[in-house]
Every structure is written in C-alpha cells, then in structure tokens.
C-alpha positions in Angstrom: -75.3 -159.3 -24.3 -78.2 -156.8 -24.2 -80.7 -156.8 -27.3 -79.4 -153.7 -28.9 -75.5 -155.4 -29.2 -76.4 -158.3 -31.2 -74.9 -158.8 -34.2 -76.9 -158.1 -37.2 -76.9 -158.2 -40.5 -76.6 -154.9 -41.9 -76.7 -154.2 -45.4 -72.9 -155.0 -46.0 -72.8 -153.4 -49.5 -74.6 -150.8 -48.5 -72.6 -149.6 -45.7 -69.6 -150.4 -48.3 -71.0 -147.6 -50.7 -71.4 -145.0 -48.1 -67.5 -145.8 -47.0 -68.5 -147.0 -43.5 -66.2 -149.7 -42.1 -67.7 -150.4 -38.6 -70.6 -149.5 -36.1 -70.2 -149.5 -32.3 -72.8 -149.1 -29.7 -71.8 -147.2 -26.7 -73.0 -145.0 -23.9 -76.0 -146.3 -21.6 -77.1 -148.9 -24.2 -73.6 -151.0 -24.2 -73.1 -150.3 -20.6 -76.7 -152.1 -19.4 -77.7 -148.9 -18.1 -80.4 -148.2 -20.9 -84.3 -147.3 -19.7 -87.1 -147.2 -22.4 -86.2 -143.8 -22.7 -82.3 -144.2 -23.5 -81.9 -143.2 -26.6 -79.3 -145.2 -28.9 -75.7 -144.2 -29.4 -73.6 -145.1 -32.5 -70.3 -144.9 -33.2 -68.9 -144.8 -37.1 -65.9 -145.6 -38.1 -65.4 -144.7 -42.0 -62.9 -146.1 -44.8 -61.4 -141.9 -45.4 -61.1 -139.1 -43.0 -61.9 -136.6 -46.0 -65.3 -137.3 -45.8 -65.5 -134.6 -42.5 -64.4 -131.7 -45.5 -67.3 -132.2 -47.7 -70.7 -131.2 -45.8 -72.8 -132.4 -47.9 -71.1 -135.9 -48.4 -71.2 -136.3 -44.7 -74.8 -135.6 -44.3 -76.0 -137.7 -46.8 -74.1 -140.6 -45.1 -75.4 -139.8 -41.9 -78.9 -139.6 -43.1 -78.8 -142.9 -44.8 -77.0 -144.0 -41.8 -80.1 -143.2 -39.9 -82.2 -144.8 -42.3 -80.5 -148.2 -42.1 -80.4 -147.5 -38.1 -83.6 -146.5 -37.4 -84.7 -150.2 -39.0 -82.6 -152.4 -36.7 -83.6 -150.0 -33.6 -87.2 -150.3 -33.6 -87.0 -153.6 -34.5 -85.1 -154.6 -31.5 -86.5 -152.3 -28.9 -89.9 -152.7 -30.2 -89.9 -149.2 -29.9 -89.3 -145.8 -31.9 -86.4 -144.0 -30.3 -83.8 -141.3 -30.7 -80.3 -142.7 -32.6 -76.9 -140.3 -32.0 -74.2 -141.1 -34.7 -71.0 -140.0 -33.9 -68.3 -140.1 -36.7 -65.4 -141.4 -34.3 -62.3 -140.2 -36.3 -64.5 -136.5 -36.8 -62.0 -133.8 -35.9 -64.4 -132.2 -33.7 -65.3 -135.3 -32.0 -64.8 -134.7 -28.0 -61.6 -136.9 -27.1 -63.1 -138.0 -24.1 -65.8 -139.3 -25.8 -63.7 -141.3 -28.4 -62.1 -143.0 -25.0 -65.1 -144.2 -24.3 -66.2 -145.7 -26.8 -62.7 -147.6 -27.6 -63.4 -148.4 -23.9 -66.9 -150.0 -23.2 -68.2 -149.7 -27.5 -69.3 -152.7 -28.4 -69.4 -154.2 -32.3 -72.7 -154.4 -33.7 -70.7 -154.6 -37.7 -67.1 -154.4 -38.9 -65.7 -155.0 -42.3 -62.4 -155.6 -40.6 -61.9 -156.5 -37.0 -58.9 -154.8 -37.6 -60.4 -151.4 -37.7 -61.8 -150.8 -34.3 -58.4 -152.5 -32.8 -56.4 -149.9 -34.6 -58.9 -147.1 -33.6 -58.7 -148.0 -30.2 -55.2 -148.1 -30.2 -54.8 -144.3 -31.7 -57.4 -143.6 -29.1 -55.9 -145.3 -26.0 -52.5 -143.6 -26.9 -53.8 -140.5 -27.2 -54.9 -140.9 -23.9 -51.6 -141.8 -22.4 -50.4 -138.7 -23.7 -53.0 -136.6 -22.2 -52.2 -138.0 -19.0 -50.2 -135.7 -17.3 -52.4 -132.8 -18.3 -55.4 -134.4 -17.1 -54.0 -135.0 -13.9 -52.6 -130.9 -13.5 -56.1 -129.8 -14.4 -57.8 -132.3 -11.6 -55.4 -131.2 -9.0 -55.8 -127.5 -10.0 -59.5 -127.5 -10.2 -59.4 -129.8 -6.4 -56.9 -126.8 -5.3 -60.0 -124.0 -6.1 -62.2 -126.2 -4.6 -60.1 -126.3 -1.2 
C-alpha cells in the first residue's frame, strides 16, 4: 500500500458533523502512478444528497474538508501539494469518473464499509447500462476515423 492509502485516523466526529461518511483516494495516487508532483485525489461520499442544493453548505464542507486533508497530506508526503475533492454522488460528477473510483479508489475512512459497497454497486450498474451506448459511440467515432 503506498503512503498516501494508509488508514488514518481522521477526526471521526468531525467528519460526522460535516455529514461525510467515507473518503477514497483515487486517480495516480491509488494507482502507484504518483510523482512528487501528483497532486492528491479524494473522493467523498456524504450521509444526504441535498447537500449539492445548498452552495454555501457544500463549500463550507469542502473547505473544512480541505482543512482536515491538507493535515494528513503534508504529513505523509512530507510535502505541500494540490488536494481535488470530488463529491462522488454530485449530480454533475462525470460518470466516468465515478467508475473509476468504485474501480481502483481505495479507503483511507468509512463510517460504514457498507457505503462504498453500495456506491459502487449503483456505480457499476450504471455502467452496465451504459454499455451498449458506449460501445455505438466507439464504433461510430472508429468509423470517422476509417
């Protein structure tokens, strides 16, 4: 396990108040690939979904997110660097970028295993359904190509 996935432990009642119920590393970081100037992608799973209707709700949970982040980071990596957060369940939130973290994310805190499980369930089923049309679009944009 690389430095960034180990478990820690995050201020449990803390992430409780803000309605967070798991954090997931993904992109180069999970994956190995990281350099020293990877930056550090997090996933956030949170307890309610109406969270992404209030603005101002959402940003103060992402900034304390950062906060509580940024501690952990530079601790590990020895190092000051650029965190992403990305609210998974966010309507806006590419889908292809959901897939991968139910994919290759890795736990760094859950309240509930349970969660993530159920997350990437939605996720890999949404997939499945997108299927078909992922495959017409490849084979129309290979036909262009030809």
């Amino acid at each position: 396990m690389n430095n960034v996935a180990q478990k820690y432990d995050f201020p449990a009642k803390e992430l409780d108040d803000l309605g967070v119920i798991g954090l997931y590393l993904f992109g180069s970081q999970a994956q190995g690939l990281g350099t020293s100037l990877s930056d550090i992608d997090i996933g956030v799973l949170v307890r309610s979904n109406l969270l992404f209707e209030d603005r101002a709700q959402r940003n103060k949970i992402y900034d304390a997110l950062y906060d509580i982040l940024s501690h952990y980071a530079s601790r590990t990596l020895n190092r000051l660097c650029d965190i992403d957060i990305v609210f998974l369940e966010d309507p806006n939130v590419n889908f292809q970028l959901r897939y991968h973290v139910a994919k290759y994310g890795m736990s760094l805190y859950e309240r509930n295993p349970r969660d993530f499980a159920n997350f990437k369930e939605r996720t890999m089923d949404e997939y499945a359904d997108f299927a078909p049309l992922r495959r017409l679009f490849t084979e129309s944009i290979f036909a262009r190509i030809s």
